[in-house]
VOFIVEX-995167 format. One record per residue (C-alpha): y, x negated, z; residue in one letter. Coordinates in steps of 0.001 Angstrom, whole numbers, plus 524288, in hexadecimal, padded with zeros to 5 digits. Example, Ala and Ser with C-alpha at 12.3 -4.5 7.8 and 13.67 -1.06 7.14 Angstrom:
// VOFIVEX-995167
7EE6C7CFF481E78A7FBDC7CA9A81BE4S
// end
This chain:
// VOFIVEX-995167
091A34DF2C3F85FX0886D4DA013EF19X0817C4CC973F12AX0828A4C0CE3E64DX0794B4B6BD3E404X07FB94AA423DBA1X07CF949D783D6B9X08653494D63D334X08CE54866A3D061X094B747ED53D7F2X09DEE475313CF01X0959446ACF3D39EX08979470873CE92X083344743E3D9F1X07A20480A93D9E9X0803948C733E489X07B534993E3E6F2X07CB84A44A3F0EDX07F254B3973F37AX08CD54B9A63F465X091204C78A3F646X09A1A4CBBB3EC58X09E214D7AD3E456X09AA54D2F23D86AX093834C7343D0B1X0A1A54C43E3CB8BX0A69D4C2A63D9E8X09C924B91C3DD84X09E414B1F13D11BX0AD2C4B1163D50CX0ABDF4AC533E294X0A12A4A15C3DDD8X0AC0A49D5C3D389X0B59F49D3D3DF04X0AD2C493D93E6A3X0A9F94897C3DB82X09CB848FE73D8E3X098D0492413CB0DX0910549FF83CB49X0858549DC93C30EX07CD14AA313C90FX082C34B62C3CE71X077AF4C0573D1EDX079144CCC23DA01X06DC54CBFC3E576X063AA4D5053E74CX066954DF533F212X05B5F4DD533F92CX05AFC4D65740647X056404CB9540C17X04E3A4C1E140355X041534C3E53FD41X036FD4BEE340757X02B9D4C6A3404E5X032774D2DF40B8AX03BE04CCBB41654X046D64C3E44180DX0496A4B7F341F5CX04CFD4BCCA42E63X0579A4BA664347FX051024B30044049X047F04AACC43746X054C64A51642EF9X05A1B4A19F43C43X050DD49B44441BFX04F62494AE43439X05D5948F24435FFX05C8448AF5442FAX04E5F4843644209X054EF47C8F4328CX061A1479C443B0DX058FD4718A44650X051B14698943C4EX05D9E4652043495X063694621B43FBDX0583045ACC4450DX058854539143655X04C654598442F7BX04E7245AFD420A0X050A74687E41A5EX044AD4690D41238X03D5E4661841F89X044A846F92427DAX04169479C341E31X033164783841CDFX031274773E42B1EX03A0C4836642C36X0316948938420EDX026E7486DB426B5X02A6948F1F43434X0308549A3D42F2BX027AA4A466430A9X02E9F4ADE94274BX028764ADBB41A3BX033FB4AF4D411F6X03D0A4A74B41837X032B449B4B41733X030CE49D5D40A31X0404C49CCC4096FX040FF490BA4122FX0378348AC5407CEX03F6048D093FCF0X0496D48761401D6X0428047B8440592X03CD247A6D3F827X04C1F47B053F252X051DA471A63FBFDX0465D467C13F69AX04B6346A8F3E9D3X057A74660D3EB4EX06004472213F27CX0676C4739F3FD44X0646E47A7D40828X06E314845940682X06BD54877C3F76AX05D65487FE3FBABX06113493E340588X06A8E49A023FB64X05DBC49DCA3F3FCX059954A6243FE7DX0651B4AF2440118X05E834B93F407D2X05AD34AF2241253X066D94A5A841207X0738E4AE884108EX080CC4A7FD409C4X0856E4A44A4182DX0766A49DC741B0DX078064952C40F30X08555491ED40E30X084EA48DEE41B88X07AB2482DF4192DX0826947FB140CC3X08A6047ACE416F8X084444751D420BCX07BD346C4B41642X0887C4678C40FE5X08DBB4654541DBCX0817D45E99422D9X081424697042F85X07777470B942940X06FF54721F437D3X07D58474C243E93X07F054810E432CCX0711E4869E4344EX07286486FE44406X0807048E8F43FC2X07928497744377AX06E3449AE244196X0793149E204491CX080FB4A4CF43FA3X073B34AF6A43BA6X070D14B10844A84X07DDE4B4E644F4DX07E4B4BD5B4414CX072AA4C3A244440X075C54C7334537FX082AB4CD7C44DB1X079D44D45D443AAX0719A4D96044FA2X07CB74DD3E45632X082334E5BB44D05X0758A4EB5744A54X0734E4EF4E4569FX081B84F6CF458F1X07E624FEDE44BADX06FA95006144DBCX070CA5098B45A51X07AD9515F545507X072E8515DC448C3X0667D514D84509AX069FF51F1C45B80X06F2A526A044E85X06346528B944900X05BEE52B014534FX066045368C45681X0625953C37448E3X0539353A68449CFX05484542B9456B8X05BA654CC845357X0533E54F0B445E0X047925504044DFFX04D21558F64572DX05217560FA44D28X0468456198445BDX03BBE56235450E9X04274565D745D91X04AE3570F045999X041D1579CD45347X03B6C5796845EADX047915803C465A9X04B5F588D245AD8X03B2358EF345A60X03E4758E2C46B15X04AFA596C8467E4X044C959F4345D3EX038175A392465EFX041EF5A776470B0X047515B1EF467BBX0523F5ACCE45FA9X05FDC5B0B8461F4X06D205AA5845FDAX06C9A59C3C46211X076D35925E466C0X07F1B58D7745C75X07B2557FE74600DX06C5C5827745FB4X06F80589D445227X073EC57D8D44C32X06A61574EC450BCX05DE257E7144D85X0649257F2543E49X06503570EE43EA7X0586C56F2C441DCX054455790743660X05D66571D742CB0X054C45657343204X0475456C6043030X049DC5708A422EDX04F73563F141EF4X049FC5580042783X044AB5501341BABX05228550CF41492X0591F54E334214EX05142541D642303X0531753C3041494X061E653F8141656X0631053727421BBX05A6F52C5A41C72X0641052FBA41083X06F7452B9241806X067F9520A441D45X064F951A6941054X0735251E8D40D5EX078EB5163D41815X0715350B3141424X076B050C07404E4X084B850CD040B16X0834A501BC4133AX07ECF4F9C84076FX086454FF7C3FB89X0922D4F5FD3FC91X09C664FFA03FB8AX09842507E74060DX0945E4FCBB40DE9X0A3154F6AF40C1AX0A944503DF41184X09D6F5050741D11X0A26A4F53C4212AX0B1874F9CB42048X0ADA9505184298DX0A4594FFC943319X0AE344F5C643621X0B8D6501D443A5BX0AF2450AA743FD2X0B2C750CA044E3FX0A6EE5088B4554DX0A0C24FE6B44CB1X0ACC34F9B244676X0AFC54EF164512CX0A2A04EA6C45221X09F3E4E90B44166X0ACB64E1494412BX0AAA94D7CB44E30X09B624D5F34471FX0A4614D20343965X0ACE74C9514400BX0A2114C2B2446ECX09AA14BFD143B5FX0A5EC4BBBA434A3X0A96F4B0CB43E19X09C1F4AC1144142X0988E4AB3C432E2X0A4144A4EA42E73X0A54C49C4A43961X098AD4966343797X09A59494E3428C3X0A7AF48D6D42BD2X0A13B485FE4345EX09735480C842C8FX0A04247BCE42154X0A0454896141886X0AE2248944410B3X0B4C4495A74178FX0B5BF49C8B40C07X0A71049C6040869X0A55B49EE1415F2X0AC7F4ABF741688X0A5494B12A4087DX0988F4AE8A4110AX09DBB4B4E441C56X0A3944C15741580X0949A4C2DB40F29X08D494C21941D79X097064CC5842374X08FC84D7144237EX09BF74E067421DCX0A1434E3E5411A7X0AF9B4E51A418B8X0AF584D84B42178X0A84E4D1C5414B7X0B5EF4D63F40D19X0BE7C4D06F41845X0B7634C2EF4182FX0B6B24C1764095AX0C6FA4C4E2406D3X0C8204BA60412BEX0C1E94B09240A2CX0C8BA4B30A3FDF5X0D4E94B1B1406D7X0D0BF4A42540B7BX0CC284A0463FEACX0D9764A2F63FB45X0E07C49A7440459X0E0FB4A2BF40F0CX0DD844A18041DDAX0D27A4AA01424B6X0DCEE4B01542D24X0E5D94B8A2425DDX0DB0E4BE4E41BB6X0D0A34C0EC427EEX0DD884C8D042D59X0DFA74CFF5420C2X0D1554D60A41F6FX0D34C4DDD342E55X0C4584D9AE430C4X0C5024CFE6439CAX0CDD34D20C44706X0DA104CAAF44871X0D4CF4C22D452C1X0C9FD4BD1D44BB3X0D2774B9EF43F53X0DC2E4B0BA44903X0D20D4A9FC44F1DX0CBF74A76D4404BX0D9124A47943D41X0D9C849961449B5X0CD6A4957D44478X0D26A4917F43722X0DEF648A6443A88X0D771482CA4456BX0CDB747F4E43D2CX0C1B7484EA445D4X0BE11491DF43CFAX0B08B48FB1440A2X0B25048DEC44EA8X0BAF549A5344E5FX0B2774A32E44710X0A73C4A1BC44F9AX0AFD24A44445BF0X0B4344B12645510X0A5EA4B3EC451C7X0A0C84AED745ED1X0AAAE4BA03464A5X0A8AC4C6B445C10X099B04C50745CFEX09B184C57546B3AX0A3594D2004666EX09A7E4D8944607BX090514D73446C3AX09B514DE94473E8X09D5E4E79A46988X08FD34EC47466FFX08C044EC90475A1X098E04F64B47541X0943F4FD3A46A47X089084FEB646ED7X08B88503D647C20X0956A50DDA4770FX089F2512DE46CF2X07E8B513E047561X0860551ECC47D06X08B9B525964718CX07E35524B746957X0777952AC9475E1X0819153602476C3X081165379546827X071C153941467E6X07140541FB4755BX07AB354BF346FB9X073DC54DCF4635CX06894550DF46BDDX06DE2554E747690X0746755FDA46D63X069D7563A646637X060FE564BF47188X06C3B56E11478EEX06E3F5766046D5DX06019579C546D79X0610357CBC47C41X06AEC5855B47C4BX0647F591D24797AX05A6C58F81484E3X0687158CC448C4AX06D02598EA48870X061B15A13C489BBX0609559C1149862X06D5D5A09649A1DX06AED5ADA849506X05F8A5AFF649ED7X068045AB374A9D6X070F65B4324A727X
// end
């Protein structure tokens, strides 16, 4: 889905800006409207990533420890424009200082912290900003950056997580194809010039096959490496061209192996996100717009946004979370208890506290069960390739036995 950058006008005059993800500039001129923001700027964003800092963007790690170090010296009662230059001054990455000093130079001006970081959106996402939004009008602004350094390091451990259950079939994967394309095109010519100076004859079926595979590869190793670089490239368009990527997120979340683990990952980021937003002060149904635009899924992102325009309607979380099948029914009473208790927050990061300990189980199980089927998988491609080349000298060592 296509990201939105807008400026707007509150009815009280104040200046507002930010990113949303919508289908169209029409759609994010509709939900502004719907939240008493006059869209004055509507401008699709650039597809690149990242922000422009001479060739990187901010790290992860650096915009942590950024939030953590700004977070002490509030709370110890040093002014922003101080805590800034100070953190300026340490942070070794050269973008990011440069963006820390912009926003210094704004907040001097006359901004707020939060606008200030709104300028930057490839360093301060929607949920970064609107977060401090809340903590300044609150007056907890240390108590909502210590949340956030929280919030990006247990996001980023999930990330890791996830990365690593994927990373190791698509590893072991290609390293099964770059084996047998070498054996194919170096090892078994060396047989088949082994079985031709022995005098020919009929061979095996199974050494037939693999010495005209190997001559299909010979002849046609360039195009068989730009076809799988091809698909490749291909996979990488599909993943990003929204429509493909919507069905890929609708399957990945039924696929039998992965399935459990992409939707336990969804409903922990979906608690932990919106349970720190609600914490902090953010209206609930600001908080779930936010929410469905970090989720990382096209499918869950559907879910989350028809639960909002339920609750913007009238409606509780309960029945409308029920009615999108995405989150289990467990989670959705104990959201529900949440609600009519008054202790959402408190809830949510319970629920979030318990599927991230989930997914730990889950990969470690995933990744036990693939480690033996990968290994399998990769011997019998070689193992079978190397046997079918054997079995003539099998054969002909019967024959002289005989």
């Amino acid at each position: 889905m296509p990201v939105f950058v807008w400026k707007g006008t509150t009815p009280s005059g104040e200046q507002k800006s930010g990113e949303m993800k919508a289908t169209d500039a029409a759609e994010v001129q509709d939900r502004l409207r719907r939240q008493d923001i006059n869209p004055s700027k509507v401008k699709k964003k650039s597809t690149s990533k990242g922000i422009s800092l001479g060739g990187g963007r901010v790290p992860l790690k650096s915009l942590v420890v950024f939030t953590r170090q700004f977070a002490t010296m509030i709370d110890a009662g040093l002014p922003l424009v101080q805590c800034l230059e100070l953190l300026g001054n340490a942070e070794p990455h050269k973008g990011f200082k440069k963006i820390i000093g912009d926003i210094k130079a704004d907040i001097e001006s006359g901004s707020t912290l939060a606008d200030a970081m709104r300028k930057h959106p490839g360093a301060f996402d929607n949920l970064y900003t609107s977060l401090i939004e809340a903590g300044e009008v609150a007056g907890i602004l240390d108590t909502i950056m210590n949340r956030l350094a929280n919030q990006m390091e247990k996001a980023a451990k999930l990330r890791r997580k996830i990365k690593s259950a994927f990373t190791y079939p698509i590893a072991v994967s290609g390293i099964a194809v770059i084996v047998v394309l070498v054996m194919l095109y170096k090892v078994i010519p060396t047989f088949q010039a082994m079985f031709a100076d022995m005098g020919g004859g009929e061979l095996p079926a199974p050494t037939q096959i693999v010495i005209n595979l190997s001559e299909f590869v010979q002849s046609n190793f360039l195009i068989i490496i730009g076809v799988i670089f091809g698909a490749i490239a291909l996979i990488s368009f599909i993943l990003k061209y929204e429509p493909t990527r919507a069905v890929f997120d609708r399957l990945i979340l039924k696929a039998p192996l992965f399935g459990p683990l992409v939707r336990k990952t969804a409903v922990a980021r979906f608690t932990r996100t919106l349970g720190t937003m609600v914490s902090s002060g953010v209206p609930i149904v600001d908080s779930l717009e936010i929410v469905a635009n970090t989720s990382g899924n096209m499918t869950v992102q559907k879910a989350i946004l028809y639960v909002r325009e339920r609750i913007s309607e009238g409606q509780n979380m309960v029945d409308p979370l029920m009615e999108t099948g995405i989150f289990p029914s467990m989670v959705v009473q104990m959201i529900g208890v949440g609600e009519s208790t008054g202790a959402l927050d408190t809830m949510l990061t319970k629920i979030a506290d318990f599927y991230e300990e989930e997914v730990d189980v889950a990969v470690e199980n995933l990744t036990s069960l693939m480690e033996p089927l990968m290994m399998v998988f990769l011997g019998g491609i070689v193992g079978g390739l190397l046997i079918a080349m054997y079995l003539p000298i099998f054969t002909m060592a019967g024959n002289i036995k005989g």
